[in-house]
C-alpha positions as CSV (number, residue, x, y, z in Angstrom):
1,X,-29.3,28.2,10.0
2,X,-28.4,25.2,8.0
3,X,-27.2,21.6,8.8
4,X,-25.2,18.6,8.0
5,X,-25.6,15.4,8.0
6,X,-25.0,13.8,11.7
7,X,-21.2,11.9,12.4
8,X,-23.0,9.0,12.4
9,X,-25.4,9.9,9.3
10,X,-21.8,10.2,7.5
11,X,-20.1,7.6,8.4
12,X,-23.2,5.3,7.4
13,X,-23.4,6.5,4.0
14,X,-19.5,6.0,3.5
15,X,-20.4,3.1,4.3
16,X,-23.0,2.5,1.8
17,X,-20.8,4.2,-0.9
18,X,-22.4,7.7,-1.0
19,X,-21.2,10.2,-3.2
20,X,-19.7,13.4,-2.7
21,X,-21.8,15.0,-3.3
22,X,-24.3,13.4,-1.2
23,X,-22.4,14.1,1.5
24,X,-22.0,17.7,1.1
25,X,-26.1,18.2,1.8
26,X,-27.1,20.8,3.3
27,X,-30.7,21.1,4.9
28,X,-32.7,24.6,6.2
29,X,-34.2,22.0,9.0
30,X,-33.3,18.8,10.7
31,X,-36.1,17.1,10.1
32,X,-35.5,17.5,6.4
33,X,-32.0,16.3,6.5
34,X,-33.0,13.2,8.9
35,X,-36.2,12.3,5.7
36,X,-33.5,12.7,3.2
37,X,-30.7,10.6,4.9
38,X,-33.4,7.8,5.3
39,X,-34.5,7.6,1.7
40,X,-30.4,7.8,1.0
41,X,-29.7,5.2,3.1
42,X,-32.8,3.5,1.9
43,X,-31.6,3.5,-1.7
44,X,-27.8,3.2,-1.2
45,X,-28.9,-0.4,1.3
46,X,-30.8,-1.6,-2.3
47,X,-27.8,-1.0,-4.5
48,X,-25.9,-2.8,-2.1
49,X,-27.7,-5.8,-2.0
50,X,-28.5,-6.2,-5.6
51,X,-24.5,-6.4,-6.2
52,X,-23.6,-8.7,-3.2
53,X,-26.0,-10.5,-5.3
54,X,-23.8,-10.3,-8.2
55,X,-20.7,-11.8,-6.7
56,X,-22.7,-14.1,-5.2
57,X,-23.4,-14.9,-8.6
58,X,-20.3,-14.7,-10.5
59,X,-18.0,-15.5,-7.6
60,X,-14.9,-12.3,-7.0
61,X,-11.7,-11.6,-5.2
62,X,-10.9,-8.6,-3.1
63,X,-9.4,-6.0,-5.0
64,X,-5.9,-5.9,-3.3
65,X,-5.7,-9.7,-4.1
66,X,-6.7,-8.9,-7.7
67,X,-4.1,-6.2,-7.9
68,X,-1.0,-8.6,-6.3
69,X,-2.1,-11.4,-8.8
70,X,-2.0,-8.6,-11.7
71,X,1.1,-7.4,-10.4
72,X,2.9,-10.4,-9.5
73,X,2.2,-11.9,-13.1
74,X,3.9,-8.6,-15.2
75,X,6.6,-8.7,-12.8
76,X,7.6,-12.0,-13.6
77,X,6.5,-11.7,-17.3
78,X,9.5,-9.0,-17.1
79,X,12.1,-11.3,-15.9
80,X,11.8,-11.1,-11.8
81,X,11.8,-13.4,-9.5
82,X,9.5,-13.5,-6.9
83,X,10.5,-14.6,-3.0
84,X,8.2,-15.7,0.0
85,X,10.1,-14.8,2.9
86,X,9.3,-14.9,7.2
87,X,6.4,-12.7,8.5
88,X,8.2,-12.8,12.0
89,X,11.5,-11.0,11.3
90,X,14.7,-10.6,13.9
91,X,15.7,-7.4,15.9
92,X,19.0,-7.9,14.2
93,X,17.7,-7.4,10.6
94,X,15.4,-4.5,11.3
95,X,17.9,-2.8,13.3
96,X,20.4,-2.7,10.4
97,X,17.6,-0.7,8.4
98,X,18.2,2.8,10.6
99,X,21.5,4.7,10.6
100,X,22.4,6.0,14.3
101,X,20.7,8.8,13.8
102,X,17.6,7.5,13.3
103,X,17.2,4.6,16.2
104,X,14.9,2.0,15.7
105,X,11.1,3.0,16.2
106,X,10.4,0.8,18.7
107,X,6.9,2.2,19.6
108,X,5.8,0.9,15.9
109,X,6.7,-2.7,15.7
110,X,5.0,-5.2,17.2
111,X,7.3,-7.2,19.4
112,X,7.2,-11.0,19.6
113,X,9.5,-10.9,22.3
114,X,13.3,-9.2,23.1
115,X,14.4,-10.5,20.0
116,X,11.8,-11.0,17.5
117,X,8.8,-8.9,15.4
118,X,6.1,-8.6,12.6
119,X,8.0,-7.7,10.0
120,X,6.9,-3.9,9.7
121,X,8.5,-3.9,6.2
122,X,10.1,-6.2,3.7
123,X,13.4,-4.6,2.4
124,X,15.4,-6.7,5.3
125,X,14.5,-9.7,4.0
126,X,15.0,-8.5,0.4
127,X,18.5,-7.6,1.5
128,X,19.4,-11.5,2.2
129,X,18.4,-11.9,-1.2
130,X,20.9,-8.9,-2.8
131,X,23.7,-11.1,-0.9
132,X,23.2,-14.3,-2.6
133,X,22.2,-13.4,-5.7
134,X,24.9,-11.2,-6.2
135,X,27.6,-13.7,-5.5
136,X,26.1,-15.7,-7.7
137,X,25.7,-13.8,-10.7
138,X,29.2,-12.5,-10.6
139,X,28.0,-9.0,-11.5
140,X,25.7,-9.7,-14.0
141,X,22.0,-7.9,-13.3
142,X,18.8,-9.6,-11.8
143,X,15.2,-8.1,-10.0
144,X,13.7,-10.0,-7.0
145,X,10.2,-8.9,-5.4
146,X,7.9,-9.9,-2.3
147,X,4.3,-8.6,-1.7
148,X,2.9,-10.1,1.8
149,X,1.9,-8.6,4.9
150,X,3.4,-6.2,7.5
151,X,2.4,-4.8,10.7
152,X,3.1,-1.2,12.0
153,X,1.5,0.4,14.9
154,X,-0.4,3.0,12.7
155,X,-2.3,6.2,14.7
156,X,-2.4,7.9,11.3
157,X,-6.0,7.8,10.9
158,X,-7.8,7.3,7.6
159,X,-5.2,6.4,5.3
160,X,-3.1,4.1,7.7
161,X,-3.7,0.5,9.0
162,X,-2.0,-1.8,11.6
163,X,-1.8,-4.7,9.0
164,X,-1.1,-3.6,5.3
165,X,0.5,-5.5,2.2
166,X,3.8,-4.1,0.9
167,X,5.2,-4.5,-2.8
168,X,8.5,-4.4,-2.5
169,X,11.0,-4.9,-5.9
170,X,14.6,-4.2,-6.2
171,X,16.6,-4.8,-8.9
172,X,20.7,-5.4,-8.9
173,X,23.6,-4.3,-11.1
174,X,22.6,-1.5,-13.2
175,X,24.6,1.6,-14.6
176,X,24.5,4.1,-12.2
177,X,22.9,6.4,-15.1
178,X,20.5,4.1,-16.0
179,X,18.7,3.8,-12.3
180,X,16.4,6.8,-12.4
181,X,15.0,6.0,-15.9
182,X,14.3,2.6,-15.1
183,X,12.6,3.5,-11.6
184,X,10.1,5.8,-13.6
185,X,9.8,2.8,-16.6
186,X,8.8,0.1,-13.9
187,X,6.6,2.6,-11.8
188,X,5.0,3.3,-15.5
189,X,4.7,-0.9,-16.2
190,X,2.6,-1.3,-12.9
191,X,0.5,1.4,-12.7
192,X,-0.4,0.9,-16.3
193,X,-1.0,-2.9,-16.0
194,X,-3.6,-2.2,-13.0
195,X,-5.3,1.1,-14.7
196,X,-4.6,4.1,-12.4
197,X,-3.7,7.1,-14.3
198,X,-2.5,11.0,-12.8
199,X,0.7,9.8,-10.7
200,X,3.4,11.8,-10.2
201,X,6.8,11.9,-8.5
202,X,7.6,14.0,-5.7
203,X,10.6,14.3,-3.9
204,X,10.8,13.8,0.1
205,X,13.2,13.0,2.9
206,X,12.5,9.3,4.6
207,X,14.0,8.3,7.7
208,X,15.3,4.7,6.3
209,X,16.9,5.9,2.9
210,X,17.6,9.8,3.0
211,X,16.2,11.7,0.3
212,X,14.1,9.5,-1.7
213,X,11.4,9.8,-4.6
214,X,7.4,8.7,-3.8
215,X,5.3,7.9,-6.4
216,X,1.7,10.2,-5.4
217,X,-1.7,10.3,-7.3
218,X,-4.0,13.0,-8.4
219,X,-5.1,13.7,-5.0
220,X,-1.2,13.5,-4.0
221,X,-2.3,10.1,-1.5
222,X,1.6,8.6,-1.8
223,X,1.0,5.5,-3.6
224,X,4.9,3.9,-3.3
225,X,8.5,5.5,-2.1
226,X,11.8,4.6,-4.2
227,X,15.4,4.9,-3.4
228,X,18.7,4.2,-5.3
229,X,22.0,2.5,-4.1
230,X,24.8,2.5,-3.6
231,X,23.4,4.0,-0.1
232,X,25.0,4.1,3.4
233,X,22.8,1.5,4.6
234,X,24.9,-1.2,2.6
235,X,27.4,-1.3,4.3
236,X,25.6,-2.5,7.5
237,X,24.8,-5.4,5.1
238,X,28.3,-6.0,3.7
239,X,26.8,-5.3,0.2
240,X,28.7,-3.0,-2.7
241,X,26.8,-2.3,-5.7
242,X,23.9,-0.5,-7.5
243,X,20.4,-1.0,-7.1
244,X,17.1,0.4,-7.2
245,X,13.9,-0.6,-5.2
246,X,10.3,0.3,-5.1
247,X,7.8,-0.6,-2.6
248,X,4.3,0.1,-2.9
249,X,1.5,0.1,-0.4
250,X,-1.5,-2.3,-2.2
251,X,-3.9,-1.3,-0.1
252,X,-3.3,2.1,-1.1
253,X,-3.2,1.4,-4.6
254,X,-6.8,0.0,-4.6
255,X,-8.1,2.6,-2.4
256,X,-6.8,5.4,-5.0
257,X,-8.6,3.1,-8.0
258,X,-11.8,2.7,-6.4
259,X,-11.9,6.4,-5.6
260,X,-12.2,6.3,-2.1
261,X,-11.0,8.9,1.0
262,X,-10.3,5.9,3.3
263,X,-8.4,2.5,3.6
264,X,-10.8,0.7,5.6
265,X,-13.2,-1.1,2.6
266,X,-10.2,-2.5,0.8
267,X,-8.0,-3.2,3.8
268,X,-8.5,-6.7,5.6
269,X,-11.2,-7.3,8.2
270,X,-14.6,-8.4,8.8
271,X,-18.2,-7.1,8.5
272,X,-17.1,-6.3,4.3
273,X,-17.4,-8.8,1.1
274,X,-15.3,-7.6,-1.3
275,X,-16.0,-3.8,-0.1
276,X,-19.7,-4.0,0.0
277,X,-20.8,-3.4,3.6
278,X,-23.0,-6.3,5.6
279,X,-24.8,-4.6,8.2
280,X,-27.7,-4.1,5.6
């Protein structure tokens, strides 16, 4: 007979940062697995502490923050604009987001009240901007983008959290032709600015936008989705033209850098400093 580490055993060495293959022990008795998971533990506590005494040290960000500031900056150095627009966003908006159907999820949104939500993603809001800006550039092309917060009532496990941070980029007035290449060219631009290497696209169906690309990694975790308009959904906004948009999960993106199989140490909370654990 052989055993495992414990539930509990496990889920305190995630914590501590445990390899892979330090979790994968197996042991011929259980006293020999509970001596081994001590001195792990032991070790993994020591490592822990001698870097929160590096940031405390040198000072640090979390890494989502570090990865919206990298982001941000390219995206601009390219020639967008970036918008800061209402967490609390109307029923009226999101509705406008799903075709008949596909009715509104309302067992995902948190509701304010009969009228008003957290914004459980930013494209709404984006869309305000494609009507302005497009009257006022008279067909000539421009890019807008927004990362912030949204809030989804997640039951997804791991990989999902109630409160995430979105990317979300669209750019106007393109050739039709020229769309796809320049979806793949900007994907390239940001996952090359922050380092992560071993995407790839794969092709599913979303409820919102129909058939649609997402941008996966090595381990195919789905890092952003991307669609391409004109689309059917325009015209519940009274906007004609083309576009193309990407929107990318950050906490995802710094979850698939740091190498990890879970979004909780780089997703906001307490009880972490920059993704070292504090019970130790």
């Amino acid at each position: 007979m052989s055993f495992q580490f414990t539930a509990e055993q496990l889920a305190r060495l995630r914590d501590l940062e445990a390899k892979a293959q330090e979790l994968d022990l197996t042991f011929e008795e259980a006293d020999l697995r509970d001596q081994t998971f001590l001195r792990l533990q032991k070790r993994l506590t020591g490592q822990a502490r001698q870097k929160l005494e590096e940031i405390f040290q040198s000072g640090g960000r979390p890494l989502v923050e570090s990865l919206s500031q990298k982001i941000s900056d390219q995206l601009v150095a390219l020639g967008m604009i970036q918008v800061s627009t209402p967490i609390i966003m109307s029923r009226s908006r999101l509705s406008r987001m799903f075709s008949d159907d596909h009715p509104l999820p309302e067992e995902q949104v948190f509701w304010l009240d009969q009228k008003r939500c957290l914004r459980p993603m930013l494209a709404p809001h984006l869309y305000e901007y494609m009507l302005d800006l497009s009257r006022l550039r008279a067909e000539r092309p421009f890019a807008v983008f927004e990362i912030g917060p949204c809030f989804r009532k997640e039951s997804q496990g791991s990989k999902h959290a109630s409160e995430f941070t979105m990317l979300n980029l669209v750019e106007v007035g393109l050739k039709a032709q020229e769309r796809q290449g320049r979806l793949l060219q900007l994907a390239g631009e940001i996952f090359g600015q922050i380092g992560l290497e071993g995407w790839r696209v794969e092709r599913v169906d979303s409820t919102v936008y129909g058939q649609t690309v997402d941008l996966v990694d090595h381990s195919g975790l789905e890092l952003a989705s991307c669609s391409m308009g004109p689309h059917p959904l325009d015209a519940k906004w009274g906007f004609s033209g083309t576009w193309l948009g990407l929107g990318f999960g950050l906490e995802r993106l710094a979850m698939s850098l740091a190498g990890l199989d879970r979004l909780s140490p780089v997703a906001r909370g307490f009880g972490r400093l920059l993704g070292l654990p504090l019970n130790i």
